[in-house]
C-alpha positions as CSV (number, residue, x, y, z in Angstrom):
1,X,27.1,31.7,25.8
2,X,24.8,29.3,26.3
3,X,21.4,29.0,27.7
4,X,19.8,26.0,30.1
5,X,16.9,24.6,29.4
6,X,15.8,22.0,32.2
7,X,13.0,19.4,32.1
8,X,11.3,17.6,35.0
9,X,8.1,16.4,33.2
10,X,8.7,13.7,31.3
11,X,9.9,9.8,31.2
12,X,12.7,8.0,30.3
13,X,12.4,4.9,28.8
14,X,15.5,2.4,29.2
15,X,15.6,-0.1,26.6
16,X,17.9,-3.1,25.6
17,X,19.3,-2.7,22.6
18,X,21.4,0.2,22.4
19,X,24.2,0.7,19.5
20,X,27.3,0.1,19.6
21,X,29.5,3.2,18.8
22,X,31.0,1.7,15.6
23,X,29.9,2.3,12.0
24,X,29.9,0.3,9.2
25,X,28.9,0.5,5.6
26,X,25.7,-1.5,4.7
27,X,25.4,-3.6,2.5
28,X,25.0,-1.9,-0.7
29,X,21.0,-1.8,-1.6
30,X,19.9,-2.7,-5.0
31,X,17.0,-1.3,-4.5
32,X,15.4,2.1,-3.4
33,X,12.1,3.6,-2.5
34,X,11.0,7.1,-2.0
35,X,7.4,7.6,-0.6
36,X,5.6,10.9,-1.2
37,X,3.7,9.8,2.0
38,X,7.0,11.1,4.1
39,X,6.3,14.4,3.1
40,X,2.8,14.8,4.4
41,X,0.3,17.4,2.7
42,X,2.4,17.2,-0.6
43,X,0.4,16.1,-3.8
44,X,3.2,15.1,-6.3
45,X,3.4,15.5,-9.7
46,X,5.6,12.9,-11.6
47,X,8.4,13.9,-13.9
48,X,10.3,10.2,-13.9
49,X,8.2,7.7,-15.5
50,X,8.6,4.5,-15.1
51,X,11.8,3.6,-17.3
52,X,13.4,6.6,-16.8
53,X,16.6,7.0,-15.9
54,X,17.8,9.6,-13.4
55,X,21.3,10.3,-11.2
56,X,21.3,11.3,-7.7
57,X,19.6,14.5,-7.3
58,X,17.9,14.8,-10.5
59,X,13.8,15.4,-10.1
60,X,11.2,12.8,-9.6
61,X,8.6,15.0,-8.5
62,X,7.6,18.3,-7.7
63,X,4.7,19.8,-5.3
64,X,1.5,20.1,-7.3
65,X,1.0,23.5,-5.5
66,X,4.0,24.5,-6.2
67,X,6.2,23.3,-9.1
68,X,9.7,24.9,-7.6
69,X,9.6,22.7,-4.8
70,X,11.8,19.5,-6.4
71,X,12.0,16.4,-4.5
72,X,14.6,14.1,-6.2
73,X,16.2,11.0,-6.4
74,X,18.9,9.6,-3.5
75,X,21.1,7.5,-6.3
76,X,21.5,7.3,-9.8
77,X,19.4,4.7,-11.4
78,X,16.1,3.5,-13.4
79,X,12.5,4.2,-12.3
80,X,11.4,1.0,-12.4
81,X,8.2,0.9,-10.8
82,X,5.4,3.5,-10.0
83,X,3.3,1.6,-7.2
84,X,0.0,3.4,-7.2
85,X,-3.3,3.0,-4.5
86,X,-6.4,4.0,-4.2
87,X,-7.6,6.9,-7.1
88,X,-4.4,6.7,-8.7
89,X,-2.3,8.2,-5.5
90,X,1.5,7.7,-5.6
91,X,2.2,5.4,-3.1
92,X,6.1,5.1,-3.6
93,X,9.0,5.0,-6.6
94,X,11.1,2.2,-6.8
95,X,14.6,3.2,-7.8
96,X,16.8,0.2,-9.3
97,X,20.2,1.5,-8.4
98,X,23.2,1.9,-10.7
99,X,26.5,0.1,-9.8
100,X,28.4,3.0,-10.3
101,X,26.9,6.6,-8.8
102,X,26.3,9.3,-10.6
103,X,25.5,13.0,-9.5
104,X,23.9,15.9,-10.7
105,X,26.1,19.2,-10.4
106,X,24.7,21.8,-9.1
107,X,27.5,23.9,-8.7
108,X,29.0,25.1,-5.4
109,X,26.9,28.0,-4.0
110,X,27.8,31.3,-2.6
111,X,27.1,31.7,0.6
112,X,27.2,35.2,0.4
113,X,24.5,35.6,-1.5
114,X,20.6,37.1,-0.4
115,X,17.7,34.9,1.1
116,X,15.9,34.6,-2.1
117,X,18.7,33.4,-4.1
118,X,19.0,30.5,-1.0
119,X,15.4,29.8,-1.2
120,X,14.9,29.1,-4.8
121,X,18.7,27.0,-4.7
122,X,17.3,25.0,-1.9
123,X,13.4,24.4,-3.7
124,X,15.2,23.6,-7.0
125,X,18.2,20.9,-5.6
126,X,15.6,19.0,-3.5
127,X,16.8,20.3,-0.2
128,X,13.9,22.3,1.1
129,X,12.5,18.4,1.7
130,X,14.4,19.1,4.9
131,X,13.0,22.3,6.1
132,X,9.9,21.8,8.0
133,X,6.8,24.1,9.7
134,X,5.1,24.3,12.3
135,X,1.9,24.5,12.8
136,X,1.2,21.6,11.0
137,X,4.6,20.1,11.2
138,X,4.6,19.4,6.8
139,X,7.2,20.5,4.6
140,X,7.9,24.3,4.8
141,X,5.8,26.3,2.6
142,X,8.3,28.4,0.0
143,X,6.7,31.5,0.7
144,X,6.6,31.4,4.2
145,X,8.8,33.7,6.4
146,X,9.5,31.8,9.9
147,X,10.5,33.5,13.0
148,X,12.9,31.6,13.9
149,X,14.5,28.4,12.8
150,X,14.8,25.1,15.5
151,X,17.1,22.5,15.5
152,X,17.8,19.8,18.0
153,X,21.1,18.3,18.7
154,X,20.0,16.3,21.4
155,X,17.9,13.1,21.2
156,X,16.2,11.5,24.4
157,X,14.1,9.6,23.1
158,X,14.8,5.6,23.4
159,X,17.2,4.2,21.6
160,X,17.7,6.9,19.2
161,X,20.8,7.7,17.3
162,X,23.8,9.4,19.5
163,X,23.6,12.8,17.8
164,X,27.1,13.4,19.1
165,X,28.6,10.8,17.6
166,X,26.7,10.6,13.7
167,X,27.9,14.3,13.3
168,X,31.2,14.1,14.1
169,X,33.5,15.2,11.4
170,X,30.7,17.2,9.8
171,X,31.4,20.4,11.3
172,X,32.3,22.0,7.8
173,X,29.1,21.1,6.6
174,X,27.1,21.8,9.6
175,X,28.0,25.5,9.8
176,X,28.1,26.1,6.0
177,X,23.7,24.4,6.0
178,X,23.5,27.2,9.3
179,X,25.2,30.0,8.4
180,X,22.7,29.4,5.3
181,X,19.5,29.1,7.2
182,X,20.4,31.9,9.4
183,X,19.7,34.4,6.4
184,X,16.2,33.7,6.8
185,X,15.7,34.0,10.9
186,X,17.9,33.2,13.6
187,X,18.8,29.7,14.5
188,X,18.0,28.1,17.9
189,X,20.3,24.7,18.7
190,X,19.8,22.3,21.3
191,X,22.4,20.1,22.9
192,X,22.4,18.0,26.1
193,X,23.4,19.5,29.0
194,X,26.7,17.1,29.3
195,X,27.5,16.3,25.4
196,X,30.2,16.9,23.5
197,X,28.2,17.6,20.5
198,X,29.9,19.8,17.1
199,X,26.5,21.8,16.9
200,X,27.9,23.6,20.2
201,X,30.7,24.9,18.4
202,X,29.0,26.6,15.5
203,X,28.3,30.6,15.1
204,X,25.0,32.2,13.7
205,X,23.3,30.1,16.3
206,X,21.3,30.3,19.7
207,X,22.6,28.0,21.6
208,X,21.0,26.1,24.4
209,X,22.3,23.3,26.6
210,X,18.7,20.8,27.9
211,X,19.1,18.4,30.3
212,X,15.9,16.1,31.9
213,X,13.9,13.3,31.1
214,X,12.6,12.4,27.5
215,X,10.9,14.3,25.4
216,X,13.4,17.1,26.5
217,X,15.4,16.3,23.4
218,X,12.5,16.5,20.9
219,X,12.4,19.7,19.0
220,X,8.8,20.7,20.1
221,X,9.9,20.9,23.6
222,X,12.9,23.4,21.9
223,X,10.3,25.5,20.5
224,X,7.5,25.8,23.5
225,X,10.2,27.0,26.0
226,X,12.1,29.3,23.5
227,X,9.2,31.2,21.3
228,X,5.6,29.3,21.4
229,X,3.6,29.5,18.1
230,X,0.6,31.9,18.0
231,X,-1.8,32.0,15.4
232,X,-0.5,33.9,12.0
233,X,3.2,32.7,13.0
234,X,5.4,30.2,11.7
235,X,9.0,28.8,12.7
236,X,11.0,26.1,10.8
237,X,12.8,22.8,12.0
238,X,15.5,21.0,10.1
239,X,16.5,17.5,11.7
240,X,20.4,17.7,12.8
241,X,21.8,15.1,10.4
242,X,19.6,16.8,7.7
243,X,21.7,19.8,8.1
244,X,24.9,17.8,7.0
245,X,23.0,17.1,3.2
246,X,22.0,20.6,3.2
247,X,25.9,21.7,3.8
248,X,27.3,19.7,1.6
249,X,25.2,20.2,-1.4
250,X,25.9,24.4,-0.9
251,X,29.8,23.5,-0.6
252,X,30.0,21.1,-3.4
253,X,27.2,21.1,-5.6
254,X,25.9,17.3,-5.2
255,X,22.7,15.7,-3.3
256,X,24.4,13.2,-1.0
257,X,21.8,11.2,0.6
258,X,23.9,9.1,2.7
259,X,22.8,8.7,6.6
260,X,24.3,7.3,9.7
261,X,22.0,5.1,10.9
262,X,21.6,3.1,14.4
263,X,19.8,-0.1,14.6
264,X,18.5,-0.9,17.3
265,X,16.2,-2.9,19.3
266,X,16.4,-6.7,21.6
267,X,15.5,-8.4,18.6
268,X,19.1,-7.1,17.3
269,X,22.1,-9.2,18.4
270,X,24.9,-7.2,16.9
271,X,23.1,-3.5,17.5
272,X,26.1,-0.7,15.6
273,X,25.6,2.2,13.6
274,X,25.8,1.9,9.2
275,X,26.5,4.1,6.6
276,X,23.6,3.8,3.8
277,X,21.8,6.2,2.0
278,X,18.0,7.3,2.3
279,X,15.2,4.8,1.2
280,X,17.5,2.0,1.3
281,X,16.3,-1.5,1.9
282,X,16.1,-2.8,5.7
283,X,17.5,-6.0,5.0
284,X,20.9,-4.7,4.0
285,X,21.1,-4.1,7.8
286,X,19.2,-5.9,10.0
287,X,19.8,-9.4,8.5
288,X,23.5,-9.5,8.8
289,X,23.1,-8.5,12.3
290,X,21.5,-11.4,14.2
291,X,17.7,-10.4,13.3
292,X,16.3,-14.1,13.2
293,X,14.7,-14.1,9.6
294,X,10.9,-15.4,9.9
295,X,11.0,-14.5,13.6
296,X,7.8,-12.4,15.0
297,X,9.5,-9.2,14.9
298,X,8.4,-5.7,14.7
299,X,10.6,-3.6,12.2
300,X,10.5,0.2,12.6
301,X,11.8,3.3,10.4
302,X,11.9,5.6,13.8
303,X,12.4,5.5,17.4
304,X,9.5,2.9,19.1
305,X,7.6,5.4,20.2
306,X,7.2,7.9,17.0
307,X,8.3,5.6,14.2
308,X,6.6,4.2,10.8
309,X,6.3,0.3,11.0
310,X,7.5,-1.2,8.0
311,X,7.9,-5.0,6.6
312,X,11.1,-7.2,7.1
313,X,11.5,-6.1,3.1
314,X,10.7,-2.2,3.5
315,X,12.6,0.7,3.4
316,X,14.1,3.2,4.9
317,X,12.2,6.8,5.2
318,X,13.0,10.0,4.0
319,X,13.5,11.4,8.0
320,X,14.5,8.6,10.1
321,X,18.3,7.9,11.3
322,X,17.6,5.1,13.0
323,X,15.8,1.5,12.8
324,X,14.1,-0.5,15.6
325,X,13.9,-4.1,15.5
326,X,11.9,-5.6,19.0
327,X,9.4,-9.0,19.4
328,X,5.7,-8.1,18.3
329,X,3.3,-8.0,21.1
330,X,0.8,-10.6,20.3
331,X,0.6,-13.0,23.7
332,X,-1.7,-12.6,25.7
333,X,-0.5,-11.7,29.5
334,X,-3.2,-13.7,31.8
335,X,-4.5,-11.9,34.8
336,X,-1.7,-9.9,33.7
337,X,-3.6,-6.3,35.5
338,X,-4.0,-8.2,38.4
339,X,-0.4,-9.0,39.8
340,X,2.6,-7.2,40.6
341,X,4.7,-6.6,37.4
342,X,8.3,-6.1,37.3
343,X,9.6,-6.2,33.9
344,X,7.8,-3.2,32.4
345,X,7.7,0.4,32.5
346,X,5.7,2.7,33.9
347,X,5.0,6.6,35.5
348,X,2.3,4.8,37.8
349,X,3.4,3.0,41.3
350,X,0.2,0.8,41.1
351,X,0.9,-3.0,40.6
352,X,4.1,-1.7,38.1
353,X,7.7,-1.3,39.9
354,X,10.0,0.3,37.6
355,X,10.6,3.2,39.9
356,X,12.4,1.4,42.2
357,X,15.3,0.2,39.5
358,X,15.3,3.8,37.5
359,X,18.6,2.4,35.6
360,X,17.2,-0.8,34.7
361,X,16.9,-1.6,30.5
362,X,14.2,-3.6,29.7
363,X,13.5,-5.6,26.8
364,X,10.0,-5.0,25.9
365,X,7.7,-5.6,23.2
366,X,4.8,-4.1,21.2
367,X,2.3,-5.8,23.3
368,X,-0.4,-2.7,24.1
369,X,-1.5,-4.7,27.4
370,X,-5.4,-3.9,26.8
371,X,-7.7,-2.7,24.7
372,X,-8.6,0.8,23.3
373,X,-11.5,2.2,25.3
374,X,-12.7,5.9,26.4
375,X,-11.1,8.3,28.2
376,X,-10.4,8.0,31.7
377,X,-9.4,11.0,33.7
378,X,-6.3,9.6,35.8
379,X,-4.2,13.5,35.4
380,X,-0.8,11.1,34.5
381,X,-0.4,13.1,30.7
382,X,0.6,15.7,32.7
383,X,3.6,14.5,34.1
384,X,4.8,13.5,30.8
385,X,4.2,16.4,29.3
386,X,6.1,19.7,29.7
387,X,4.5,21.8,26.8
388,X,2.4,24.7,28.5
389,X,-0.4,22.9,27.0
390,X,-3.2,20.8,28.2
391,X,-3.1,17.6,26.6
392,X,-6.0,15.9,27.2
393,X,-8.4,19.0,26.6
394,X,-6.4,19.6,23.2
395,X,-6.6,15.6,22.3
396,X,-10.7,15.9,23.1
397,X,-10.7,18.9,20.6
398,X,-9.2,17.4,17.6
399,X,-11.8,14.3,18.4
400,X,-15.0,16.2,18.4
401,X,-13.4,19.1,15.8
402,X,-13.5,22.0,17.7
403,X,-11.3,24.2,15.6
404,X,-12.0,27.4,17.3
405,X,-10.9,25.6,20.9
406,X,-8.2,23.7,19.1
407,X,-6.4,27.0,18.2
408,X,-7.1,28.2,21.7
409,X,-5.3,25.4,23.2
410,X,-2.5,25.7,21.5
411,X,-2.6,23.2,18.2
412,X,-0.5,25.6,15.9
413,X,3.1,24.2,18.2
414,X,2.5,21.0,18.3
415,X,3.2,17.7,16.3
416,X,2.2,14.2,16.6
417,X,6.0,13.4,18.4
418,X,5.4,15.9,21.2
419,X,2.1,13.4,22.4
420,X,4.2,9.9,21.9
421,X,4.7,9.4,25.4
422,X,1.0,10.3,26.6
423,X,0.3,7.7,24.0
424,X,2.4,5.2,25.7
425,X,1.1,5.7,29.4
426,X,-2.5,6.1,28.3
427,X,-4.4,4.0,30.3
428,X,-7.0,4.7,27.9
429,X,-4.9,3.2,24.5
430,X,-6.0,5.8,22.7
431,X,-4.4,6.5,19.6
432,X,-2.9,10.1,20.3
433,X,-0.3,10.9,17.6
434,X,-3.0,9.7,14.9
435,X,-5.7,11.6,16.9
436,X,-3.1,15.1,16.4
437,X,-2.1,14.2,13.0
438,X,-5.7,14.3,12.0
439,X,-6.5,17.3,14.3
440,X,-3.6,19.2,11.9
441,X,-5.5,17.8,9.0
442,X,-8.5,19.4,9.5
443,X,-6.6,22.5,10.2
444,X,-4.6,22.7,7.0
445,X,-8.0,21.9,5.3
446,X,-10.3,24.1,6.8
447,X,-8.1,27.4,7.8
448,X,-4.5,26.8,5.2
């Protein structure tokens, strides 16, 4: 029996662009790269050097903090570079990929066996990459004991992945990663209201069926309406299509990195889904696909409103099932506040007329249309916002550092996702998910 969860803060943005429901195999990458920047609050400690030669799911690193906690290699291949920046820090590991795979065995697990067993199979086989915390929102810590474990099945953000559809014919996998997880605390699912979505169908599993306006599919907005974080707790989020690496290393022993990915975007003439692995090149995908090479585009390893800009010749991240291609913003719109503007999106009615044509797409850019200045008090994050939480009193905290009022507000649930839309209405263009990220910083610094 399921429960409803139903949104009316919020905004949904319609873009042009949307994938086709049709998957392909990319092209196969020769190259891969794996940034330890994906797994924020992780120092690594190298085991592959450059030279080395590893298969897929062998170590590269391990948590400095904690050497159990293995991250490890998508495909079989030779390390051959270490790119480094400032003081030495590991900025990424390029992987030269083998023309034939090979995998490491780990051995099919039982699944009947205790939490701890689970905990120490997931730290050593690179999995617990997957499990996240909040507060903080960083990679789980492998002592911690969560309260309950969050998954969405839904995504509302725009042009995001159809859940739905990349998990279908993963159901064996799905339950065995859940019936796994639910030996450390129950597991609370997500699906939209009206899908058709395998993740319904599982056991061990809260189930609850969201409907409303973006962000009601991000996982914050799971959490905030289901159990709310207090200070001393802690509850764990796995992304859905993470769950389907997770199941199929306990039911056959290998680290399969591959991912269903959508690209996206107007810039993209032939928008589908491809099958590729994590940390592949972009350009195995977009190129092939009507992407204009040379043109001013902006290329992103996310959704457009949370996601990690990256070049024409970047990479895939380790958490993202879905690249963005759209024109970069940088005209200049004259006397473009003054006059009445059709062909953007807004939650305001002054001068902007998207609320008249609520199932219009629009093909938009990057284009910020001002310039950052201070605050101004307007009461629009609110409507955007449906987290019992005040955002702009929490987003004044982080700024002046106010960790006792931070924790009063309510900054041990939250993440920089859950503030992407305030970001995009703010008059203000104020940069809130970096503004969070660094609140979250300070936390992990000052209190652990």
């Amino acid at each position: 029996m399921s429960k409803d969860i139903r949104i009316k803060k919020g905004l949904d943005i319609k873009l042009v662009g949307e994938a086709e429901k049709a998957v392909e195999n990319a092209v196969v990458s020769n190259f891969y790269s794996i940034r330890p920047e994906d797994f924020h609050s992780i120092i690594p400690k190298l085991v592959a050097k450059e030279g080395t030669r590893v298969k897929a799911g062998e170590t590269l690193f391990y948590n400095k903090d904690n050497e159990a906690m293995k991250f490890v290699s998508p495909v079989s291949g030779e390390i051959t570079e270490v790119q480094r920046g400032p003081r030495r820090r590991i900025d990424a590991l390029k992987i030269t990929a083998d023309k034939v795979q090979e995998h490491v065995d780990h051995g099919k697990f039982d699944l009947g066996a205790d939490a701890e067993k689970l905990r120490a199979h997931l730290l050593a086989t690179g999995c617990w990459a997957f499990i996240k915390q909040r507060p903080y929102d960083v990679v789980a810590k492998a002592d911690s004991t969560p309260k309950g474990i969050f998954i969405s099945g839904y995504a509302s953000a725009p042009l995001s992945a159809d859940l739905d559809f990349t998990l279908k014919g993963k159901e064996a996998e799905l339950q065995a990663a859940i019936t796994a997880l639910s030996k450390f605390a129950k597991v609370h699912v997500s699906v939209g209201k009206d899908s058709d979505s395998p993740l319904a169908k599982m056991q061990n599993i809260e189930l609850y069926k969201v409907s409303g306006p973006h962000p009601s599919g991000n996982v914050g907005t799971l959490i905030n309406k289901v159990s709310p974080v207090n200070k001393g707790e802690t509850v764990w989020t796995v992304n859905a299509q993470d769950l389907v690496i997770i199941g199929e290393l306990l039911l056959t022993g290998k680290f399969n990195a591959e991912r269903v990915i959508a690209l996206s975007g107007s810039a993209v003439k032939k928008p589908r889904y491809f099958r590729t692995l994590i940390g592949s090149e972009i350009s195995t995908m977009v190129y092939d696909n009507g992407v204009e090479r040379g043109a001013n585009n902006r290329f992103i390893s996310g959704n457009v409103l949370s996601g990690k800009q990256v070049g024409p010749d970047g990479f895939l991240d380790y958490y993202s099932n879905v690249v963005t291609v759209i024109p970069e913003g940088d005209d200049y719109d004259f006397f473009g506040w003054n006059k009445p503007i059709f062909d953007k999106v807004s939650n305001s009615r002054a001068l902007t007329f998207s609320w008249l044509t609520p199932n219009k797409k629009y093909d938009l850019n990057t284009n910020m249309n001002g310039e950052h200045r201070n605050f101004v008090l307007t009461g629009k994050y609110e409507e955007v916002f449906p987290l019992d939480i005040y955002p702009l009193q929490i987003l004044k905290s982080c700024l002046y550092k106010d960790l006792d009022e931070m924790e009063a507000l309510g900054m041990y649930e939250v993440a920089p996702e859950d503030f992407a839309l305030t970001e995009f209405i703010c008059v203000s263009k104020q940069p809130h998910q970096q503004i969070i990220r660094e609140g979250l910083d300070l936390m992990i610094k000052e209190i652990g």
